[in-house]
Each structure stands twice: as structure tokens, then as C-alpha cells.
C-alpha positions in Angstrom: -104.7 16.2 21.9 -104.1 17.1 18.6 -100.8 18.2 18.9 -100.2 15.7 20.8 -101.1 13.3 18.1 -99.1 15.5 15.3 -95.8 15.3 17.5 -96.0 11.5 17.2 -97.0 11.0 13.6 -93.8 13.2 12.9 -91.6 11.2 15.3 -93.0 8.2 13.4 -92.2 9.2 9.9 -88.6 10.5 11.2 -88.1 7.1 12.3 -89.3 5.3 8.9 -87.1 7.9 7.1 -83.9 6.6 8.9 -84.7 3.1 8.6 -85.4 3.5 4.8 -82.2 5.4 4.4 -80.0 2.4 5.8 -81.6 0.1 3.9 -80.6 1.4 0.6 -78.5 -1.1 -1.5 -74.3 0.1 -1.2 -73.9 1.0 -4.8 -76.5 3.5 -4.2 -74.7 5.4 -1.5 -71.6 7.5 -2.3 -68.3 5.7 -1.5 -65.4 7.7 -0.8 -62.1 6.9 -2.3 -59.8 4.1 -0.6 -57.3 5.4 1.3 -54.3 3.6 0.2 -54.7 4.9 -3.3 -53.4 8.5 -1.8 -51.1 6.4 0.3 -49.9 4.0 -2.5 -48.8 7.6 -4.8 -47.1 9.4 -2.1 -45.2 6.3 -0.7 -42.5 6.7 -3.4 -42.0 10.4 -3.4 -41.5 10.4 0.7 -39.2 7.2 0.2 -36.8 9.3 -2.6 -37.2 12.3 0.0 -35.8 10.4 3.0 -32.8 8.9 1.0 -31.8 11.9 -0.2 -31.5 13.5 3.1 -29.8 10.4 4.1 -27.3 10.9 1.6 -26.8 14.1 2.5 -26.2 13.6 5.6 -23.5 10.8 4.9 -21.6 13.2 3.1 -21.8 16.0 5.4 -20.7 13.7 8.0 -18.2 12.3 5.8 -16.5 16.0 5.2 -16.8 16.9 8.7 -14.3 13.5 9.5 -12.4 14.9 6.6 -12.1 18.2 7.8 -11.2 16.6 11.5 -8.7 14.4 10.7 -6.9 16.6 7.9 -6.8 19.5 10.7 -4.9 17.0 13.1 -2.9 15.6 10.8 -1.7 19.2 8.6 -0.6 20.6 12.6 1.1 17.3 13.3 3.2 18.1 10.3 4.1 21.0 11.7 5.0 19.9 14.9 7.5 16.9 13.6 8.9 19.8 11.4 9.4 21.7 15.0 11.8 18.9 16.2 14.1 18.9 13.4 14.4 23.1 13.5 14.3 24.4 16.3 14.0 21.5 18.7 16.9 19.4 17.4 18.8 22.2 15.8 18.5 23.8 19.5 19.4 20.5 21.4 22.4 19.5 19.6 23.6 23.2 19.0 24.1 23.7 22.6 25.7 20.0 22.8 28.9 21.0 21.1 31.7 23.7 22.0 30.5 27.1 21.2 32.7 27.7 17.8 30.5 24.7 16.2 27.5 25.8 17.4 26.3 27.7 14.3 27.8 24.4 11.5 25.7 21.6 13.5 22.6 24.1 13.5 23.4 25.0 10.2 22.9 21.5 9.3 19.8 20.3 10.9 18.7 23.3 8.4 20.1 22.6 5.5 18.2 18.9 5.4 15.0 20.8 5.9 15.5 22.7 2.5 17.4 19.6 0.7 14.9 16.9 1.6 11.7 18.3 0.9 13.7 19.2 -2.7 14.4 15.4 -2.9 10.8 14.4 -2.0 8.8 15.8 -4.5 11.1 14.7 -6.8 11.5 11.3 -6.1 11.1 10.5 -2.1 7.9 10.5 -1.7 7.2 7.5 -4.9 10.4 5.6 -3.2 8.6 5.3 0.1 5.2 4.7 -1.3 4.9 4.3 -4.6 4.3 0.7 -5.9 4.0 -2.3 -4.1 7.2 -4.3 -3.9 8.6 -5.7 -1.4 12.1 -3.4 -1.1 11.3 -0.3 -2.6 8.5 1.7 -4.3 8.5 2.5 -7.9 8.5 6.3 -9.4 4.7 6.5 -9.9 4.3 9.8 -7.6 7.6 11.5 -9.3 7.3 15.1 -9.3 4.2 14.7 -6.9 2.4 12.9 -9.9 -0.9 11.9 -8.9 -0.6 13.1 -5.5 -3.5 16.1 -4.8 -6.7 16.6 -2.9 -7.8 13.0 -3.3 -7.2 10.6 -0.4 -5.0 7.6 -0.9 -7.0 4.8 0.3 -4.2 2.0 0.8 -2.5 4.9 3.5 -4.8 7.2 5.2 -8.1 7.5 3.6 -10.4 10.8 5.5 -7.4 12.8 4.5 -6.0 14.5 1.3 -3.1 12.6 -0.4 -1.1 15.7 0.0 -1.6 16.1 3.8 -0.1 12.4 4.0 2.9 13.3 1.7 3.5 16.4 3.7 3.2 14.1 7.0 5.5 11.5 6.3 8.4 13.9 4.6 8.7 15.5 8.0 10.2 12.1 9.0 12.6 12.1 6.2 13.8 15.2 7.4 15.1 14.1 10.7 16.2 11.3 10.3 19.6 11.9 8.8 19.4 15.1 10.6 19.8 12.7 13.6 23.3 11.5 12.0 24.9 14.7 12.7 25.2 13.8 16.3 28.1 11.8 15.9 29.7 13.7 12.9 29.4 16.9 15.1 32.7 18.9 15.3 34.6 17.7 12.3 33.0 16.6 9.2 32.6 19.0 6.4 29.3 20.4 5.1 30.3 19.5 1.8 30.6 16.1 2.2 27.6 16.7 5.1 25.4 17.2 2.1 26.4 14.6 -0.1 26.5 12.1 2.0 23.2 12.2 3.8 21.7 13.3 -0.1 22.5 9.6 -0.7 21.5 7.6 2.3 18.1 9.2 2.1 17.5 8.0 -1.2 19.9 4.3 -0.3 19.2 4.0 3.3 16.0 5.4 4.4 13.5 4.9 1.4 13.9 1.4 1.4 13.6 1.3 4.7 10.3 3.2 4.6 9.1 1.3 1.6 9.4 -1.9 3.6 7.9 -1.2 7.0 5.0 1.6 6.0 5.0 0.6 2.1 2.1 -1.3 0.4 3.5 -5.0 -0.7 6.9 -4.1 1.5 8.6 -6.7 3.3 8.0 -6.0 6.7 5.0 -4.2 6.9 2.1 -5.5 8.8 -1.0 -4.1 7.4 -0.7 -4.1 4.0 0.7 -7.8 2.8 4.7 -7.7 4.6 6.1 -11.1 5.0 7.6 -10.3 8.1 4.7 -8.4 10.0 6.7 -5.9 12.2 5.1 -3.6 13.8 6.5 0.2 13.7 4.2 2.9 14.6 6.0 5.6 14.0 9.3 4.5 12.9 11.7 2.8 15.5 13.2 0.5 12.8 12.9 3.4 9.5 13.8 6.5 11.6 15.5 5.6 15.1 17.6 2.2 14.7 18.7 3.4 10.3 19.8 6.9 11.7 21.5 5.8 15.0 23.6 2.5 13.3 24.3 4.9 10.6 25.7 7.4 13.5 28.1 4.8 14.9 28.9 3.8 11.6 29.6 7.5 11.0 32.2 8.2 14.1 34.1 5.3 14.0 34.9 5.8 9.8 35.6 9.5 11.0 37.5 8.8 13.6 37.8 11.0 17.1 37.6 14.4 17.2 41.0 16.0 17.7 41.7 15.7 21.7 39.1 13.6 22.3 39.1 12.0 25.0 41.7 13.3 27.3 40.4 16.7 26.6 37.7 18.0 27.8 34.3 19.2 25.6 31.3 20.0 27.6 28.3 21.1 25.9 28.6 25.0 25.5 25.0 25.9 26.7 22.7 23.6 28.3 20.3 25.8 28.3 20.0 25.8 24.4 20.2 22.0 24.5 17.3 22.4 27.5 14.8 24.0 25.0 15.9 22.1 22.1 14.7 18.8 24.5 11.7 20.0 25.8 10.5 21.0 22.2 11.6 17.6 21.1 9.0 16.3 24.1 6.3 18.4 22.7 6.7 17.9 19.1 7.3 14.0 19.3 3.4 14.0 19.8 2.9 15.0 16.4 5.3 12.0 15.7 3.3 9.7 17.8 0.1 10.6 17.7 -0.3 11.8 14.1 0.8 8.5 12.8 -2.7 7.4 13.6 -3.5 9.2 10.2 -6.8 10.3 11.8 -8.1 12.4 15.1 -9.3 9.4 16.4 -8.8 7.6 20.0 -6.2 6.0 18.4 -4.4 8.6 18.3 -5.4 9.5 22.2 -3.9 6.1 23.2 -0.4 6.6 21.0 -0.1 10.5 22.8 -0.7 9.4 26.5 1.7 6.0 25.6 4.4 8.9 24.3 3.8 11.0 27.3 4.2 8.9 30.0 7.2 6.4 28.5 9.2 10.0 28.0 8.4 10.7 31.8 9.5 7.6 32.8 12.7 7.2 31.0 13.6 10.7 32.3 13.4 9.4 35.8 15.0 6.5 34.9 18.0 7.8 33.6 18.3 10.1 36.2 17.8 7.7 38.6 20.7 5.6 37.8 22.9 8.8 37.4 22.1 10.0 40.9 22.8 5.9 42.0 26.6 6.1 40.7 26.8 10.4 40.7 24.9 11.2 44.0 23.2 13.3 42.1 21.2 14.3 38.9 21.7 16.5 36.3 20.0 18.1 34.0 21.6 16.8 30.7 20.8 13.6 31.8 17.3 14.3 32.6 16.7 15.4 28.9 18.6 12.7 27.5 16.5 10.0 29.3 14.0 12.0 28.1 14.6 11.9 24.1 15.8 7.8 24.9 12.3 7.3 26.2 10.5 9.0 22.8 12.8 6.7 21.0 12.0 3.6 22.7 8.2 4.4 22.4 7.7 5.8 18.7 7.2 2.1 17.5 5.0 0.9 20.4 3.1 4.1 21.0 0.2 2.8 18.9 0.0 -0.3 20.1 0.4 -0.6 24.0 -1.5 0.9 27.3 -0.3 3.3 29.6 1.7 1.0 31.6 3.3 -1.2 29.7 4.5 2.6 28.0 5.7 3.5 31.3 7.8 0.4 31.5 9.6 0.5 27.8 10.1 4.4 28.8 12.1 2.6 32.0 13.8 0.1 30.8 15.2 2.7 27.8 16.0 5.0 30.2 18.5 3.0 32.2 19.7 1.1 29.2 20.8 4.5 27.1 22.0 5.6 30.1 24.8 2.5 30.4 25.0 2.7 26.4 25.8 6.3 26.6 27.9 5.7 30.1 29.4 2.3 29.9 29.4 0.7 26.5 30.4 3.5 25.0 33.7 3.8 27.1 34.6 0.7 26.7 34.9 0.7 22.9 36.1 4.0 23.3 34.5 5.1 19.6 33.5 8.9 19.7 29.9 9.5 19.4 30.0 13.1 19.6 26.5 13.9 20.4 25.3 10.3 21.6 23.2 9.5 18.8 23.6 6.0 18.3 23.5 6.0 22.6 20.4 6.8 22.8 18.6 6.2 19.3 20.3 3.3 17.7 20.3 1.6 21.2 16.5 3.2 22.0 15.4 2.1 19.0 16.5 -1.3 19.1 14.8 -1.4 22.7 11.6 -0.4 21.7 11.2 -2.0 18.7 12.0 -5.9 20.4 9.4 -4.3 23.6 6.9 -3.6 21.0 6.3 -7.3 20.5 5.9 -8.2 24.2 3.8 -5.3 25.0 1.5 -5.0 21.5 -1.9 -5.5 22.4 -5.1 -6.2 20.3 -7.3 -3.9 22.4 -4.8 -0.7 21.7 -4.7 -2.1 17.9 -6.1 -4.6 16.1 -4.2 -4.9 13.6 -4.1 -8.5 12.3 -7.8 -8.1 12.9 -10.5 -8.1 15.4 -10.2 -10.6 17.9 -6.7 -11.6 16.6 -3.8 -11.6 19.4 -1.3 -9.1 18.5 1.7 -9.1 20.9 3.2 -11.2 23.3 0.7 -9.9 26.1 -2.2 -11.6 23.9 0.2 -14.5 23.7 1.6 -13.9 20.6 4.8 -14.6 21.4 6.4 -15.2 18.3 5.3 -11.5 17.0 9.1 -11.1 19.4 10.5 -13.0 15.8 9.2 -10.6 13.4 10.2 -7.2 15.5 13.9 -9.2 15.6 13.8 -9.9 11.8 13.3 -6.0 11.5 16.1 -4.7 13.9 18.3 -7.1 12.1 17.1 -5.8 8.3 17.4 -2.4 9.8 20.7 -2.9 11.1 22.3 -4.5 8.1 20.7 -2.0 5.9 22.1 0.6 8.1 25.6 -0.8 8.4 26.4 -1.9 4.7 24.3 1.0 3.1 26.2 4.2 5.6 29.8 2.1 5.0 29.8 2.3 1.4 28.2 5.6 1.1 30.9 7.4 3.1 34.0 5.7 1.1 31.6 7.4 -2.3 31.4 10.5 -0.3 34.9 10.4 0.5 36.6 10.0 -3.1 34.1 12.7 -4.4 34.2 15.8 -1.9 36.1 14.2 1.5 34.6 13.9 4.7 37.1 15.4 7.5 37.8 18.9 7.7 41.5 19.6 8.1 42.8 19.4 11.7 43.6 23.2 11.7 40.1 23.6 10.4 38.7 21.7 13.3 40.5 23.0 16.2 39.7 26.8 14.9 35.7 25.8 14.8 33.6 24.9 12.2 31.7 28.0 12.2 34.6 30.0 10.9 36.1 27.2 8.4 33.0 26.1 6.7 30.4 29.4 7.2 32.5 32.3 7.9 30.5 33.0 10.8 30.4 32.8 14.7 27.1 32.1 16.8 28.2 34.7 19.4 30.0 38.0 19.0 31.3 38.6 22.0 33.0 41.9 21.0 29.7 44.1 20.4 
């Protein structure tokens, strides 16, 4: 019993403990610190953390787009350089007679050395330097300016270089396209000289106005006369090929021509020279997006399939009126269909390409066919056939077939071409055919009478029949005597 009762007098003071314990007032018991004080102190440092890995990452992302779309845009340099040597210097050097093989290649060459000279000196500013509306001013002269920093009015992921680079390969070829109708009889003398001049006359304005800031007809950056050129159907395609007709008809035919015969001398040189053409146009295309983006996905399948199309197009009509189709005229449809969709390319869908690469396949086929029969003006090569005629084409089709959806342009939401039903986008492409062609027309005619008094234009007729390979290189493309 005694234990019993000692078990519940300490049960009982336990219990009187506790209850004393809890009634103590609250200042008397220890209070721990509030937690938001820690919370309040580290707030800021994990705030300034975060944002500087969010910065971080911005930039890293930032110079992986960089690095993206200067890669693309450094190998689509290179590929527009492939069409001018070898792809055009291939194509039309196995267009003409085999003792003028080695003078036409000679020069689609020569303009690769002479133009980029002219470029950094004063080309690139031309095109896009300043902001007026006809041509640029001499800001970028000598390259001035013009480094690792992007330009942001142009392309801005990518280096101001890489853009220079880009856009001289299109000076290149273009007035390398003019030697398709001078092939055969005009001297490289006067070669040089002339197309010296109608760069810095013909072309930069041209540039300036279409793809210059402030220029009269470009459509992104303040033109007057929005008309949309992708890659250069007005400045590169419709200036070169009016400047080619231009060209032959002040020339004059080539000595026999037409009663005697002048088949191309390989068609299998003219048959690479094409298909390299095909490949490297995708650089012209596709790289005129400025950026690896799906922008430039739309403007590569656009090329692709508008290039198929005209080639069965043109075919097509040959093998209606021939029985049959050859292979010159599959790759001329060919390069008539890349004409007709360099403007467009970044601007329509897959089938309204496939239509323009139709319709310009058939139509430089009469041009080349018909029309150029009838006038009976020697074209040597076709280049106003197919580029001045494809050019024209494709510009006017790039205002029917421009869509919002492809490239919004004029801003989101904001109908483009005449498929949004923007029709009267058709009166701006038309005001830049017809600037193009007058520029074209006035600028090549008084350039060849300059060229003319100061060096001459037309080899001798002695020279000519012996081959210009001989008379103005002292060489021969093929020595058949080893």
C-alpha cells in the first residue's frame, strides 16, 4: 500500500509540474527568432543569383543563334560564289564553239577577282551605305566600319562582315550573266571596262533601292514603292538580262550567224555547270533569309520545286512542237525556273512555287524559241531569254502569289500579296520591273558608247572567226595534238 500510495503522489506532482510550466507568462519562456528575418536577408542574395543565371543564359542562347545563323549564312556565301565559278563559268563555257570556250570562262573569272576589288572599295557603301532613296553614300569605303559587329538595319544574329561577304557574291554574277549575249565577239578589254562601270552605274543603284535602307523600292525598311525582291529578280535577274539584249543588239551578230550553224561545243560541260547552278541557287535563295531559320526552309523548298517544274515545263513544250526532249532544254528550263523564283522564294508556299516555276518555264521557252526569232537579235547564250524574260515573270508572280503566312512583311496580320487580297502589291512589283528596266536600258546604252570610244568593244572579224581563245589569251581549252 505504500508504494502504491508513493506511485500516486509522484504522478500527482508530475501533473502539477506540467500545469505550472504552461502557465508561465510568454516573456518568461524563450522565443525563437521569427522566421522571415532569415528569409527577409537571403531573399535578395537568391533574387541577384537567379538573374544572373538568367542573363547568362540569354547570352549563351544569344551566341548559339549567332553561331547558327553566321554558320548558314558564311556556306551560303560560298555556294552563290559556286555559281558564278564553276557553275556558270562551266554552263556557258560549253554553250559556245570550242575555240571560245576558254575567253567566256575566262571571264566569269575575271569578275570574281575585279568585283570583290571594287567592293571593298566602294560597292559595298553604294549598295548599303546611307539611306537615300537611289543610292547609298561612301560611309563603309574601304570596309570602314564594317567588322564583327552585326548591322542591325540588315541582318542582326550575324557579323557585318558575313553580310558584306553575302551580298558581294551577288555582285559577282550578275554582270557575269551579261556575257551570255556578248559571248563569241566582244573583247576582254572592253569586257572589263564595261562591266567595271555598270556595276558601280547599273547595279548599285539598283541594290541600293530594292535591299537599301531609305531606297526607293524597298519594302522593309521605308521604300516608297514596296516591291518585294527576295533575292534579287529586279537587282540581279531583269538589270543583267535587259543589259544582255541591250548588249547584242549594240554588238551586232556574230559573224555567220544565223545561217551558220553554232551548237554548243559540250553539253556535257554546260550539263554540270546547270546542275551546280541548281544546287548553289539555294545559297541564293535560302541564305537571303539572313538567318537559319524556317524562313529560310520555306524560300529552299519554294526554289526547289519552281526549278523542277520549270524544267518539265520547258521540256514539255519542246517535246509538244520537237517530239521530243532534250537535254539543253531541260537545263535551261531549269535555270528559267531559279530565275522566276529568286524574288518570290521567300514569300510563297510550295505550290504557288511550282506554278511560277511553270509558267517561266514555258514562257523562256517561246522567248528563247519564238520571240527571239522573230526580232532576229543575237543573244548568244540566251541571257536576256531566260533571265531578263524570267525575271520579269517572277517578279510581277511575286505579287499575286506573296503571302503573309510565308512572310509578314508589312506586319503581322497585314495581307501581303494578291492571294491575301492585296492586289495592288501587282502595282509596286510593276513600278519595279519598269525602274529596273529603264535603269537597265539607258544605264548599259550609254556605258557601251563610253566603253566603245575608250578601248572598243568588237574584236576584229579575223579575230573572231579564229576564236577568242587564241586572239585575246593566247590559249586553247583543248590540245588536241598531245
Amino acid at each position: 500500500m505504500k508504494s502504491v500510495g508513493r506511485k500516486c503522489c509522484f504522478k500527482l506532482v508530475l501533473v502539477l509540474g506540467i500545469v505550472a510550466l504552461a502557465a508561465r507568462p510568454l516573456s518568461a519562456q524563450q522565443t525563437p527568432a521569427p522566421a522571415s528575418t532569415t528569409s527577409s536577408s537571403a531573399t535578395p542574395e537568391i533574387s541577384k543569383a537567379l538573374s544572373d543565371k538568367l542573363k547568362d543564359l540569354d547570352q549563351r542562347v544569344t551566341a548559339a543563334q549567332s553561331a547558327g545563323d553566321n554558320a548558314w549564312m558564311l556556306v551560303s556565301a560560298a555556294l552563290v560564289l559556286m555559281m558564278t565559278g564553276p557553275g556558270l563559268a562551266l554552263f556557258y563555257g560549253g554553250l559556245v564553239r570550242r575555240k571560245n570556250t576558254l575567253a567566256i570562262m575566262m571571264q566569269s573569272f575575271a569578275l570574281m577577282a575585279l568585283i570583290t576589288v571594287m567592293w571593298a572599295l566602294v560597292g559595298y557603301s553604294l549598295c548599303f551605305g546611307g539611306n537615300g532613296p537611289v543610292i547609298g553614300g561612301f560611309e563603309h569605303a574601304f570596309l570602314r566600319g564594317v567588322g564583327a559587329e552585326p548591322n542591325p538595319d540588315y541582318a542582326g544574329t550575324i557579323p557585318q562582315a558575313t553580310f558584306m561577304v553575302y551580298q558581294l557574291m551577288f555582285a559577282i554574277i550578275t554582270p557575269a550573266l551579261i556575257t551570255g549575249a556578248t559571248a563569241e565577239r566582244m573583247k576582254f578589254s572592253g569586257t572589263v571596262l564595261f562591266l567595271t562601270l555598270w556595276f558601280l552605274v547599273v547595279y548599285a543603284p539598283l541594290a541600293h533601292m530594292v535591299w537599301g535602307k531609305g531606297g526607293l523600292l524597298n519594302a522593309s525598311l521605308g521604300g516608297k514603292f514596296p516591291c518585294l525582291d527576295f533575292a534579287g529578280g529586279t537587282v540581279v535577274h531583269i538589270s543583267s538580262g535587259v543589259s544582255a539584249l541591250v548588249c547584242a543588239l549594240y554588238l551586232g551578230k556574230r559573224t555567220g550567224y544565223p545561217k551558220q550553224p553554232m551548237p554548243p561545243h559540250s553539253l556535257v560541260l554546260s550539263f554540270i555547270g546547270a546542275c551546280l547552278l541548281w544546287v548553289g541557287w539555294f545559297g541564293f535563295n535560302a541564305g537571303s533569309a539572313l538567318a537559319a531559320s524556317s524562313l529560310a526552309t520555306s524560300a529552299f523548298v519554294a526554289t526547289h520545286f519552281a526549278t523542277a517544274a520549270a524544267a518539265l515545263g520547258w521540256s514539255a513544250a519542246e517535246w509538244l512542237k520537237n517530239g521530243r526532249a532534250s537535254a539543253l532544254g531541260a537545263i535551261s528550263g531549269a535555270v528559267a525556273g531559279l530565275v522566276a523564283i529568286t524574288p518570290a522564294s521567300g514569300f510563297v508556299g510550295p505550290m504557288p512555287a511550282l506554278a511560277i516555276g511553270l509558267i517561266a518555264g514555258v514562257v523562256c521557252y517561246l522567248m528563247v524559241t519564238k520571240v527571239k526569232a522573230v526580232f532576229g537579235y543575237d543573244d548568244a547564250l540566251d541571257a536576256f531569254g531566260v533571265h531578263g524574260a524570267g525575271g520579269t515573270i517572277g517578279a510581277l508572280l511575286t505579287g499575286v502569289f506573296a503571302q503573309q503566312v510565308i512572310n509578314p512583311i508589312f506586319g503581322a496580320g497585314k495581307p501581303v500579296g494578291g492571294l491575301d487580297g492585296h492586289w495592288s502589291q501587282l502595282g509596286n512589283q510593276l513600278v519595279g520591273v519598269l525602274i529596273a528596266w529603264g535603269f537597265a536600258l539607258v544605264g548599259t546604252l550609254i556605258l557601251l558608247k563610253v566603253t566603245d570610244l575608250i578601248t572598243g568593244l568588237r574584236v576584229p572579224e579575223e579575230q573572231e572567226i579564229e576564236g577568242l581563245d587564241i586572239t585575246q589569251h593566247g590559249e586553247e581549252a583543248y590540245n588536241l595534238e598531245s
